[in-house]
DSSP file (Angstrom, degrees, kcal/mol; ACC not computed):
  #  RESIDUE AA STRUCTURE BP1 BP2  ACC     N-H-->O    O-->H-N    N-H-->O    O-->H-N    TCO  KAPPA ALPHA  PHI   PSI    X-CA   Y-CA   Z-CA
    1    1 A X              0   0    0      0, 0.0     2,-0.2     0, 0.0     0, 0.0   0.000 360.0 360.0 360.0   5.5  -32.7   25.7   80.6
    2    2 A X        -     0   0    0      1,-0.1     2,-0.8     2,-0.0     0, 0.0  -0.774 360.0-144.5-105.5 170.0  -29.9   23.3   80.3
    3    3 A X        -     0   0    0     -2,-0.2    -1,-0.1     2,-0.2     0, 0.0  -0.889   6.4-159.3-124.7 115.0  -30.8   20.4   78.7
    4    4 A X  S    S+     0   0    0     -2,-0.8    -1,-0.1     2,-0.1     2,-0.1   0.733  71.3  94.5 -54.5 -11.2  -29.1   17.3   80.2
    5    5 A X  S    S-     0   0    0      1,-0.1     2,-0.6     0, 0.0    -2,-0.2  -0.375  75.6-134.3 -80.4 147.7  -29.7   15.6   77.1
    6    6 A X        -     0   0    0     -2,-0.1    -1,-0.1     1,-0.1    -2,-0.1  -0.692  28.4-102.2-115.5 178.0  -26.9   15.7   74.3
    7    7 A X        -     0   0    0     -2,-0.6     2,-0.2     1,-0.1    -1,-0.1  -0.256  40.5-103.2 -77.1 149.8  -27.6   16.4   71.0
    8    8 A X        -     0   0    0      1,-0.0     2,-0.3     3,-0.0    -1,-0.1  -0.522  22.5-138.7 -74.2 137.9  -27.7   13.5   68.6
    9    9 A X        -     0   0    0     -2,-0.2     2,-0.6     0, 0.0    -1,-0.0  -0.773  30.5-139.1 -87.3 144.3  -24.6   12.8   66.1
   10   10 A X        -     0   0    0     -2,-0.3     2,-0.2     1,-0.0    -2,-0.0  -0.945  13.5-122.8-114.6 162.3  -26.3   12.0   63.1
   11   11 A X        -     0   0    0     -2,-0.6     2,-0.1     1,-0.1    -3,-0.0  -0.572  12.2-127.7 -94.8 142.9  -25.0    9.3   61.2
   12   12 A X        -     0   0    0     -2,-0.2     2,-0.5     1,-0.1    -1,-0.1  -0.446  25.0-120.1 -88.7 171.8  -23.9    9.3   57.8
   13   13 A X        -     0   0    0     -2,-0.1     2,-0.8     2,-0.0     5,-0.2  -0.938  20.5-132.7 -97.0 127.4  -25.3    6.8   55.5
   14   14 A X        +     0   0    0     -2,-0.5     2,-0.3     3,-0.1     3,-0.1  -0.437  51.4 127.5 -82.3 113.5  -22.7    4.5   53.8
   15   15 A X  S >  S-     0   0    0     -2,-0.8     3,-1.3     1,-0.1     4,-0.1  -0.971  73.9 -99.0-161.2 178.6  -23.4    4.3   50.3
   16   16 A X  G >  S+     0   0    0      1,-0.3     3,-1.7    -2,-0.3    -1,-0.1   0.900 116.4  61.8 -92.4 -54.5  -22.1    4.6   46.9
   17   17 A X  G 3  S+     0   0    0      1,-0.2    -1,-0.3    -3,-0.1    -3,-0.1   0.737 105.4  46.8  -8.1 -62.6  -23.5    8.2   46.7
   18   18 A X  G <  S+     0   0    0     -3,-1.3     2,-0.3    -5,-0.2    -1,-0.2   0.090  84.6 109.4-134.0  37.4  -21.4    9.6   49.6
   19   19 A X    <   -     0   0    0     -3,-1.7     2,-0.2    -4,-0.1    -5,-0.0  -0.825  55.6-134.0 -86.0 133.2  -18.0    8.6   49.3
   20   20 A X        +     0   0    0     -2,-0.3     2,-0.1     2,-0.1    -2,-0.1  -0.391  62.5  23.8 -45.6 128.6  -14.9    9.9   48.7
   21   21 A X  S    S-     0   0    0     -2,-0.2     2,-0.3     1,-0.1    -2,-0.1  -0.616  77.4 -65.1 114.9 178.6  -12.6    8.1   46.3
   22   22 A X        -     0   0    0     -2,-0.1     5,-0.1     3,-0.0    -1,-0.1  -0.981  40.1-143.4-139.1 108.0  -12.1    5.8   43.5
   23   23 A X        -     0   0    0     -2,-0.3     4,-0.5     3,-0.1    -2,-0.0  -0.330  17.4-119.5 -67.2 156.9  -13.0    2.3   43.7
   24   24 A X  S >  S+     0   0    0      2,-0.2     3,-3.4     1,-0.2     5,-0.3   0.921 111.9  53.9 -32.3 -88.7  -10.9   -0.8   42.0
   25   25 A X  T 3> S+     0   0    0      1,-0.3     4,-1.7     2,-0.2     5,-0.2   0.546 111.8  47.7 -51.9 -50.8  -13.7   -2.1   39.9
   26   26 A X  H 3> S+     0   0    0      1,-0.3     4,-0.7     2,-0.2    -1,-0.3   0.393 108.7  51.4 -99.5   7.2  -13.9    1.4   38.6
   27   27 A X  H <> S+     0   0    0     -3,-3.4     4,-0.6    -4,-0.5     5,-0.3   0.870 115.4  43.3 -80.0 -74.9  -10.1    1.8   38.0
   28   28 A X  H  > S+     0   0    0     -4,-0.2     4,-1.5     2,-0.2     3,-0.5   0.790 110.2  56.2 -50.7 -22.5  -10.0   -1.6   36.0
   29   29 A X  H  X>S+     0   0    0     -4,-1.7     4,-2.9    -5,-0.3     5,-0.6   0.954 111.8  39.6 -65.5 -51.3  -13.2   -0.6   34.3
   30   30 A X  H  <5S+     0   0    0     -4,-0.7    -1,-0.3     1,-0.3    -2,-0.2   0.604 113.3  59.5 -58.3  -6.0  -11.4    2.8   33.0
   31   31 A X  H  X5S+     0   0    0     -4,-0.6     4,-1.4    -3,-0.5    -1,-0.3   0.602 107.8  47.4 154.9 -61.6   -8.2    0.3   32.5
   32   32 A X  H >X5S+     0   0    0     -4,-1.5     4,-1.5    -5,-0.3     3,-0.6   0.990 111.7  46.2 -73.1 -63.1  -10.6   -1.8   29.9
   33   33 A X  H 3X5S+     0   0    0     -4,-2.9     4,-0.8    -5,-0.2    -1,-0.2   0.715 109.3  51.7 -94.8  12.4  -11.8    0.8   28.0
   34   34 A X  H 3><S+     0   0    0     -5,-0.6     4,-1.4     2,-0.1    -1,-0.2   0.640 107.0  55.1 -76.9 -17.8   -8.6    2.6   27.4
   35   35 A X  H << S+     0   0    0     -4,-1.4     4,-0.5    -3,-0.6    -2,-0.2   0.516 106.7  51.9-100.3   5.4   -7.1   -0.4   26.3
   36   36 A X  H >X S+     0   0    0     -4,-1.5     4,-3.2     2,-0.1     3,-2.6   0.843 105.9  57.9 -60.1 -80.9  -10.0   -0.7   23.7
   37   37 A X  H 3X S+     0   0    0     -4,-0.8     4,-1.5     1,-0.3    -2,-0.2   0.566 110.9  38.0  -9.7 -59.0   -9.3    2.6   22.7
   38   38 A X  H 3X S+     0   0    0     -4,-1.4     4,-0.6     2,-0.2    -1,-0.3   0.402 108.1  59.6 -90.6   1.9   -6.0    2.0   21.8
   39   39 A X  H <> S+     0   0    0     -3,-2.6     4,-1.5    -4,-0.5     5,-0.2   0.671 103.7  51.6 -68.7 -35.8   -6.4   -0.9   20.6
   40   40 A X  H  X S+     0   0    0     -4,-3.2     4,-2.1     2,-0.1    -2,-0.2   0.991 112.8  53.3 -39.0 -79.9   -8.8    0.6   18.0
   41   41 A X  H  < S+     0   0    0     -4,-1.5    -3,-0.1     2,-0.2    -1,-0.1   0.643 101.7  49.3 -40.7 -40.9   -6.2    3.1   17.2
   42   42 A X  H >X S+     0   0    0     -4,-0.6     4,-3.1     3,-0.1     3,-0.6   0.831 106.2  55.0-117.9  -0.5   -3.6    1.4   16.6
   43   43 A X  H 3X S+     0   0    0     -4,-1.5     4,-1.1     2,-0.2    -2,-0.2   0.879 107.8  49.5 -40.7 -54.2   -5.2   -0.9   14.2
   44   44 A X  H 3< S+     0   0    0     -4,-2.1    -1,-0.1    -5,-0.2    -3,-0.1   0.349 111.1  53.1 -65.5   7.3   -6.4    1.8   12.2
   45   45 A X  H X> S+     0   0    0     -3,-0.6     4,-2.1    -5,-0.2     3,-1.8   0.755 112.3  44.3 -87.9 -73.7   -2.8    3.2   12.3
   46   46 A X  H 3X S+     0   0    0     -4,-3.1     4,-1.9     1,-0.3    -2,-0.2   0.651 113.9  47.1 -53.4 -18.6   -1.3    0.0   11.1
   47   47 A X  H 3X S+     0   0    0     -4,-1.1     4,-2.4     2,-0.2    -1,-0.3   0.945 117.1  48.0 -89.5 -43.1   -4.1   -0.8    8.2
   48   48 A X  H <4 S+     0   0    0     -3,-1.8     4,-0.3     2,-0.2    -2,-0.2   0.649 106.5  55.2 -95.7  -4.8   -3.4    2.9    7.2
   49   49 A X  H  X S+     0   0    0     -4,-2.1     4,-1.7     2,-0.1     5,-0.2   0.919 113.8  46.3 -63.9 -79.5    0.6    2.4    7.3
   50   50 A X  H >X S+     0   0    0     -4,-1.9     3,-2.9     1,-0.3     4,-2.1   0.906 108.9  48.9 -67.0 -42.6    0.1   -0.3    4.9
   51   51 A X  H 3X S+     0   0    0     -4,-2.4     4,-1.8     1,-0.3    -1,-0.3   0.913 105.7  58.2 -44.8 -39.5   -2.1    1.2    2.7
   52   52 A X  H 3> S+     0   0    0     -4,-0.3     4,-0.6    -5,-0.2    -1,-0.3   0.727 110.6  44.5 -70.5 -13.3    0.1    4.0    2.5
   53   53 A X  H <X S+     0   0    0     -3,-2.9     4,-2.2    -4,-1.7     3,-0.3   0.918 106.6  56.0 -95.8 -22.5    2.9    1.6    1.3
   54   54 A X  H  X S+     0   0    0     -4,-2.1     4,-1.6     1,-0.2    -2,-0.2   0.898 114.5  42.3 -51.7 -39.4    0.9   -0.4   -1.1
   55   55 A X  H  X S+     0   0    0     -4,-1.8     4,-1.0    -5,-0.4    -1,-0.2   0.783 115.4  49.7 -84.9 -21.7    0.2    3.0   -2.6
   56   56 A X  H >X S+     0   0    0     -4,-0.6     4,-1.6    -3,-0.3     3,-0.7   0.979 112.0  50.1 -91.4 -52.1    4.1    4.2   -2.1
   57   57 A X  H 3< S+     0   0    0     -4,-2.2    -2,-0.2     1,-0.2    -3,-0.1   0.799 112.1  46.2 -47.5 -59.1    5.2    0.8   -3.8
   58   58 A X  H 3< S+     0   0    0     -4,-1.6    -1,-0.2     2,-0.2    -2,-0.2   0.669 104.8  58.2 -10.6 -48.8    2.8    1.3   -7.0
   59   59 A X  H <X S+     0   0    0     -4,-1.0     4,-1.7    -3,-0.7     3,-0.4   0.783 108.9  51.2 -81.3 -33.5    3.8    4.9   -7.5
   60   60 A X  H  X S+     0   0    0     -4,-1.6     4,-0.7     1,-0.2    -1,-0.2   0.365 114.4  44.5 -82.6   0.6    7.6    3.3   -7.9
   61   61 A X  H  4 S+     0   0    0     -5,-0.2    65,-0.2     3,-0.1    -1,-0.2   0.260  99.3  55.7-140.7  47.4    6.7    1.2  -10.1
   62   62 A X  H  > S+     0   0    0     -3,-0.4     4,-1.2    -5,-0.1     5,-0.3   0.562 114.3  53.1-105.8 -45.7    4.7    2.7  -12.2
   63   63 A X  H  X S+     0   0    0     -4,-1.7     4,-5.4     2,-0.1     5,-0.2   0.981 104.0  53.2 -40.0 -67.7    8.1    5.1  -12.5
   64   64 A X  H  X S+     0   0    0     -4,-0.7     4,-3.5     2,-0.2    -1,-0.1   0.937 108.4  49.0 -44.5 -55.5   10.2    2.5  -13.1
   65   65 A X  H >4 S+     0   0    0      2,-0.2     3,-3.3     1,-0.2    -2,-0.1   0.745 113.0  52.5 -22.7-110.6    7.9    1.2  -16.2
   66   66 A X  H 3X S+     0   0    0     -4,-1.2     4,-2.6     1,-0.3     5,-0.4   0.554 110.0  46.0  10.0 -80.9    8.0    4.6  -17.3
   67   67 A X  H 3X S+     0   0    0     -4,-5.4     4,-3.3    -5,-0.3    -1,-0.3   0.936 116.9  42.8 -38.6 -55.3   11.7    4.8  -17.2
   68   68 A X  H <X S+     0   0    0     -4,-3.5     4,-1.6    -3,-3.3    -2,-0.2   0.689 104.8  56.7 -84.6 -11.4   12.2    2.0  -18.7
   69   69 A X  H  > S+     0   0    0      2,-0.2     4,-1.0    -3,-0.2    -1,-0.2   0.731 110.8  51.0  11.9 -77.0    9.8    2.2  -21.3
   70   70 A X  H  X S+     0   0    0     -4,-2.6     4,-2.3    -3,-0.3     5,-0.4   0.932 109.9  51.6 -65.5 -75.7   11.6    5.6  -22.3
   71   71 A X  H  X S+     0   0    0     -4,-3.3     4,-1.3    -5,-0.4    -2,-0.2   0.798 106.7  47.9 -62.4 -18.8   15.1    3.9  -22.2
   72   72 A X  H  < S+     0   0    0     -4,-1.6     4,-0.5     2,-0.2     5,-0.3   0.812 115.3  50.5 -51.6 -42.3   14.2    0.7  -24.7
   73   73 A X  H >X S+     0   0    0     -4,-1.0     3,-1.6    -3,-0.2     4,-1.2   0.985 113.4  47.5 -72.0 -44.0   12.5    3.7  -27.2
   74   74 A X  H 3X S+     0   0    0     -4,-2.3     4,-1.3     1,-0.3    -2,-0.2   0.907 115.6  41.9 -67.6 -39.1   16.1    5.9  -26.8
   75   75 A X  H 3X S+     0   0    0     -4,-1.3     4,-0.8    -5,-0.4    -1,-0.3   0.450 115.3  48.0 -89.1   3.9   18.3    3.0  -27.5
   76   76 A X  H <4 S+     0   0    0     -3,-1.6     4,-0.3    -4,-0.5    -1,-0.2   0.390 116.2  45.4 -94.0 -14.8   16.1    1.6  -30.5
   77   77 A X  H  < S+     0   0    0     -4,-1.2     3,-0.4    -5,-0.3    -2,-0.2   0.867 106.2  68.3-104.3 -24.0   16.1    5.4  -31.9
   78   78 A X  H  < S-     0   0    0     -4,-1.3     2,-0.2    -5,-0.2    -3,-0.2   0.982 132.3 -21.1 -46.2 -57.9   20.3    5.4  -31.1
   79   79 A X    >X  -     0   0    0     -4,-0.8     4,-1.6     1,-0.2     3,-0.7  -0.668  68.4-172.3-164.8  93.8   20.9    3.0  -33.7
   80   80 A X  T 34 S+     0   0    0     -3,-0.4     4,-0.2    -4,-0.3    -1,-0.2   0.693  78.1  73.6 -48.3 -29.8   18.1    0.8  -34.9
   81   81 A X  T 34 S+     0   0    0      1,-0.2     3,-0.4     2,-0.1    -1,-0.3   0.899 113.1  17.3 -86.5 -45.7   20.0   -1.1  -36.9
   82   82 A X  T <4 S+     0   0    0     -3,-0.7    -1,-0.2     1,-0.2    -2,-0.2   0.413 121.5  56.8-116.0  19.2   21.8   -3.1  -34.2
   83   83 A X  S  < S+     0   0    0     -4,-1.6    -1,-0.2    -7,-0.1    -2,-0.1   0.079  78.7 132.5-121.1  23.8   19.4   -2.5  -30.9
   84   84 A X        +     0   0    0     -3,-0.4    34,-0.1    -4,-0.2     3,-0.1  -0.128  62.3  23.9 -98.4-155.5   16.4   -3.8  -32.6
   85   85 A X  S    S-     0   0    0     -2,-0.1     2,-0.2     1,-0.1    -1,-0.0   0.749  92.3-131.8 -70.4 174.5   14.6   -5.9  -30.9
   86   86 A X        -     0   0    0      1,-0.1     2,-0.3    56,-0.0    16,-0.2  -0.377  24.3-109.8 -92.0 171.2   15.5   -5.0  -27.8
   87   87 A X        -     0   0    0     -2,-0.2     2,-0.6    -4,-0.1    -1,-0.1  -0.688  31.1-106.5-103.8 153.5   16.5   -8.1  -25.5
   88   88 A X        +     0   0    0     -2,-0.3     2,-0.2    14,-0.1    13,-0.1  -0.645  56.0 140.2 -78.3 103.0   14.1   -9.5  -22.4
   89   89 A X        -     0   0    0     -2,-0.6    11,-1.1     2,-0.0     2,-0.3  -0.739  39.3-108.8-136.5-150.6   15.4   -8.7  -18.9
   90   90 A X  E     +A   99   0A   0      9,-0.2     2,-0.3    -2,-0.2     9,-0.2  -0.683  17.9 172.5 -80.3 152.4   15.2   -7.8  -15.2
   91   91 A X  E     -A   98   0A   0      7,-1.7     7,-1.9    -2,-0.3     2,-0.4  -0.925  11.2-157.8-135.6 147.2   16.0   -5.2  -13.0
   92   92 A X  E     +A   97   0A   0     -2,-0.3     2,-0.3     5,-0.2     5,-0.2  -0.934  15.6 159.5-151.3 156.1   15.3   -4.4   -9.2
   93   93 A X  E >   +A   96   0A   0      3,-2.3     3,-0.9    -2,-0.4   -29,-0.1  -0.961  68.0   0.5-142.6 135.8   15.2   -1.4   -7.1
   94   94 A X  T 3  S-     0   0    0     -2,-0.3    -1,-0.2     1,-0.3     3,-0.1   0.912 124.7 -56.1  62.1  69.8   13.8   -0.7   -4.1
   95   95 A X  T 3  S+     0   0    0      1,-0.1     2,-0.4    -3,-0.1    -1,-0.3   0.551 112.6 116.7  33.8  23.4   12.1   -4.0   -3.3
   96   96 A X  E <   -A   93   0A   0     -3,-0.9    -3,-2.3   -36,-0.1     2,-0.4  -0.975  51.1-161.2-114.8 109.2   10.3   -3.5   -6.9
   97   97 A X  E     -AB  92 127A   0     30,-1.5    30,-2.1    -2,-0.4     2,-0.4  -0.907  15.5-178.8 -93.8 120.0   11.5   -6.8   -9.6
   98   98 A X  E     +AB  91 126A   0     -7,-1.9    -7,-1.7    -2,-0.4     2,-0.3  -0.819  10.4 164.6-101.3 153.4   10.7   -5.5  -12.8
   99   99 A X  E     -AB  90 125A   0     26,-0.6    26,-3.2    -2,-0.4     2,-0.3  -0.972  16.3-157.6-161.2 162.4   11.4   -7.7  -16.0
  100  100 A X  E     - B   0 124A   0    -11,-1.1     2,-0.3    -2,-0.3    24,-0.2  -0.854   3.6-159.3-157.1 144.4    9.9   -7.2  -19.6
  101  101 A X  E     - B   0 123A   0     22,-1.3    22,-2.4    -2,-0.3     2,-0.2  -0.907   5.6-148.3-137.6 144.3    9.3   -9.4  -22.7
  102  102 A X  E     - B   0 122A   0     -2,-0.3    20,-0.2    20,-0.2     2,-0.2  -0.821  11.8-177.1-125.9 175.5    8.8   -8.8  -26.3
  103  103 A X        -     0   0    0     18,-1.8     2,-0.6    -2,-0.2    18,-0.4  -0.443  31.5 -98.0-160.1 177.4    7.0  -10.6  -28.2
  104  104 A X        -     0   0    0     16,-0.2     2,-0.5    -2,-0.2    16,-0.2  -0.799  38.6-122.1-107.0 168.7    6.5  -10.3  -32.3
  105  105 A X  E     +E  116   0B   0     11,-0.6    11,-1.5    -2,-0.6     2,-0.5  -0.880  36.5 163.7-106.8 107.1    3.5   -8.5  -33.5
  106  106 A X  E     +E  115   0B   0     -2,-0.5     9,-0.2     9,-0.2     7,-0.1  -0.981  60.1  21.5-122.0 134.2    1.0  -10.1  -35.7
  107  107 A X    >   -     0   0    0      7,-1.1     3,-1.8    -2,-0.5     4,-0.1   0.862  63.8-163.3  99.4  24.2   -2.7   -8.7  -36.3
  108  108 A X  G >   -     0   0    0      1,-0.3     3,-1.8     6,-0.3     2,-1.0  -0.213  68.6 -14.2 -58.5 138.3   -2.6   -5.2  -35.5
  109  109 A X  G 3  S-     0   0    0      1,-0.3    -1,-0.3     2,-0.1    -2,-0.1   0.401 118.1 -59.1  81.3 -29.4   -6.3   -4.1  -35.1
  110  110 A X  G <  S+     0   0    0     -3,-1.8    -1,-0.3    -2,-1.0    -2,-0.2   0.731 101.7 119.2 109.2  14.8   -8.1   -6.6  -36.4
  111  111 A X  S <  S-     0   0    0     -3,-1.8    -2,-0.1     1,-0.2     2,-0.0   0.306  72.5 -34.3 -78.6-152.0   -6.9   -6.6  -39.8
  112  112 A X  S    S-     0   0    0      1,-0.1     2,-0.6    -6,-0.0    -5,-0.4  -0.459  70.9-107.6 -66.3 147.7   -4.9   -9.4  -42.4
  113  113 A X        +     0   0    0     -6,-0.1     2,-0.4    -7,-0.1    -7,-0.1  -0.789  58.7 171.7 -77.5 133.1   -2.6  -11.5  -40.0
  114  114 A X        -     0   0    0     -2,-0.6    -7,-1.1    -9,-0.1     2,-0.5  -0.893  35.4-130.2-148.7 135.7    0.6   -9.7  -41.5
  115  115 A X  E     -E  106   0B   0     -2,-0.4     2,-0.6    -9,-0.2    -9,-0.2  -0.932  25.1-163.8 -89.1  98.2    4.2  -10.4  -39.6
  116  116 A X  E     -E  105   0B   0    -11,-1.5   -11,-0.6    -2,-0.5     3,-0.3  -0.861   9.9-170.0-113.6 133.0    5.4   -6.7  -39.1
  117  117 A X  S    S+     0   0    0     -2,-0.6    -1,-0.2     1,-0.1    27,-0.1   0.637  76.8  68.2-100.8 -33.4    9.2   -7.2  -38.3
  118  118 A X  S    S+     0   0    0     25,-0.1    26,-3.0   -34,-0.1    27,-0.3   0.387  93.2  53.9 -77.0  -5.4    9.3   -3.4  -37.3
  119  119 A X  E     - C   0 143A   0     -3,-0.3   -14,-0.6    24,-0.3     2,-0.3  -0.989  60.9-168.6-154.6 130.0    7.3   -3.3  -34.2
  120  120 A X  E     - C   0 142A   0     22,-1.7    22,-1.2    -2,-0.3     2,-0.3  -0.778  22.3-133.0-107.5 148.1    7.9   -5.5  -31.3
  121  121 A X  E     - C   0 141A   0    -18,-0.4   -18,-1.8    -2,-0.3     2,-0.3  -0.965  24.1-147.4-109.5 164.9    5.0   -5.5  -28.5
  122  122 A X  E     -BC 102 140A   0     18,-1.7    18,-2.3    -2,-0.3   -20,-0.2  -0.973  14.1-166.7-145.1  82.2    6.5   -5.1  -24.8
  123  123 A X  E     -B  101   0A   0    -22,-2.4   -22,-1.3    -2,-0.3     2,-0.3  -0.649  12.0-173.6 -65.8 138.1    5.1   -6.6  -21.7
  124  124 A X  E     -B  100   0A   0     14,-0.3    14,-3.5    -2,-0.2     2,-0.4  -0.957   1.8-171.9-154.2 130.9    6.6   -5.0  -18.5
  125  125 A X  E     -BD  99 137A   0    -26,-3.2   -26,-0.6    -2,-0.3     2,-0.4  -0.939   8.8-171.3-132.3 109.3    5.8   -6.4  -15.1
  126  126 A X  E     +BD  98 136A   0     10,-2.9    10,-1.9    -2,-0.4   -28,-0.3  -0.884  12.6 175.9-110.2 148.7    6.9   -4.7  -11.7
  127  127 A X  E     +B   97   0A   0    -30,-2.1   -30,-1.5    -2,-0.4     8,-0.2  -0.758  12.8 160.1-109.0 148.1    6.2   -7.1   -8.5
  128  128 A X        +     0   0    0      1,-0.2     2,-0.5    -2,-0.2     7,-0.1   0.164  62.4  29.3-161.7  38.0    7.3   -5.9   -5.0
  129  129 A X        -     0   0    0      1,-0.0    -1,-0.2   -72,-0.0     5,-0.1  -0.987  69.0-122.7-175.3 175.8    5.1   -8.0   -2.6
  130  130 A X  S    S+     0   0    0     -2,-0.5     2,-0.3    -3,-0.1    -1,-0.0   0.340  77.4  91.8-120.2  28.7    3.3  -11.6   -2.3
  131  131 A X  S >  S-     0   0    0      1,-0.0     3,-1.1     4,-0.0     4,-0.1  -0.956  91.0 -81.2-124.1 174.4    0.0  -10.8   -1.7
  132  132 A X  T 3  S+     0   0    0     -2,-0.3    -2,-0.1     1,-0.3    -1,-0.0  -0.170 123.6  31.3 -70.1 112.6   -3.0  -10.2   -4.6
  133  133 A X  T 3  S+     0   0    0     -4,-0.1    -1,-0.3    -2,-0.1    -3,-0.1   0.308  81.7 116.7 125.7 -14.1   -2.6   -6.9   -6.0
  134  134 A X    <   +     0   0    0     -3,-1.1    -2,-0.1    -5,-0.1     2,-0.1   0.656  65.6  98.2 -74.0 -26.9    1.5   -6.8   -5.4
  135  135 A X        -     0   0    0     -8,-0.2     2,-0.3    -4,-0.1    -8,-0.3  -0.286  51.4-173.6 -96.9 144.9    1.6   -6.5   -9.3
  136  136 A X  E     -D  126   0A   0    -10,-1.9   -10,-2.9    -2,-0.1     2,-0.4  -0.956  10.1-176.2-110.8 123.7    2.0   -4.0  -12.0
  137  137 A X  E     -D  125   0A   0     -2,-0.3     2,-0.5   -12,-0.2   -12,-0.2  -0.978   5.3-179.2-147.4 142.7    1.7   -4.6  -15.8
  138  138 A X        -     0   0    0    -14,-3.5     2,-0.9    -2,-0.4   -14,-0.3  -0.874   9.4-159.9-133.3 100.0    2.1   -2.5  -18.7
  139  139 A X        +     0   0    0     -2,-0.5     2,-0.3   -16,-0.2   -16,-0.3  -0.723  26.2 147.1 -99.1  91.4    1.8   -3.2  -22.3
  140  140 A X  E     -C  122   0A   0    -18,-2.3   -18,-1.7    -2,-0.9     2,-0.4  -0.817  38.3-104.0-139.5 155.2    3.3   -1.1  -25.1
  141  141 A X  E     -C  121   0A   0     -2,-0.3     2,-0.4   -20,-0.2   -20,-0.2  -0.657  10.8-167.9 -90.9 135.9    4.9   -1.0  -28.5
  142  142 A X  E     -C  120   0A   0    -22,-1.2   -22,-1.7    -2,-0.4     2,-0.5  -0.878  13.9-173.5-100.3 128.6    8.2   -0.7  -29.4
  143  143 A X  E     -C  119   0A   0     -2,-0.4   -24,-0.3   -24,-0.2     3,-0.3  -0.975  28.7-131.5-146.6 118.0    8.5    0.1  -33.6
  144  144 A X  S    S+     0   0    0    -26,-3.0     2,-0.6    -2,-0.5    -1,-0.1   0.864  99.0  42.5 -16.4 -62.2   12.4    0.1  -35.3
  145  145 A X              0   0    0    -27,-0.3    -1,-0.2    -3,-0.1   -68,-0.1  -0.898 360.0 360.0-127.6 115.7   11.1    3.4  -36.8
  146  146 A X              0   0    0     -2,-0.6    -1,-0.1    -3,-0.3    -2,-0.1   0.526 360.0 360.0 -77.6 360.0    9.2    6.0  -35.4
């Protein structure tokens, strides 16, 4: 019963199937599309950075208007007599150039063209960037006596 013969090694087959390991190409592949991935990502960071400052830059200077707005009516209501009209200038704060003009008033409404000496109108215009949309503008009346 012994068998002179020896027993067959069987042989593996070499193929993709029955390996061990991590090839290159599939290391640069995973390489490629992680760096899509984060390039996706932070592109939609950065568009949503700047939007969030466009929006932070608007909300200051819609304030400033505001403010100032309020301080041309309190120093016309101090003493009308000599802070009427109020005079055209600038300010800036926080990378926001505001400036205002006034202007005389003729027409109110659609009525007789009538020259009302009591009531100024008040352009106020905040900028804080150079591309379309950078702008704010606000148009309101200013009147000797409220």
């Amino acid at each position: 019963m012994n068998d002179s013969r020896i027993p067959a090694i069987e042989a593996k087959p070499r193929g993709l199937c029955t390996r061990s390991g991590i090839a290159l190409m599939e290391i640069i592949l995973l390489l490629v599309i992680i760096g899509i991935i984060g390039t996706n990502t932070i592109m939609l960071q950065r568009k949503s950075w700047k939007s969030t400052g466009s929006s932070n830059h608007m909300l200051i200077a819609g304030q400033m208007i505001e403010r100032q707005i309020e301080s041309l009516r309190m120093k016309v209501a101090e003493d009308p007599d000599n802070n009427f009209p109020p005079a055209d200038s600038q300010v800036t704060e926080n990378g926001i150039s505001l400036s205002w003009a006034l202007s005389s008033v003729n027409n109110i409404g659609g009525g007789p063209v009538i020259t009302r000496n009591h009531i100024r109108q008040c352009v106020l215009t905040a900028t804080w960037g150079r591309q379309r949309g950078d702008t704010l503008m606000v148009t309101t009346y200013i009147a000797k006596d409220f």
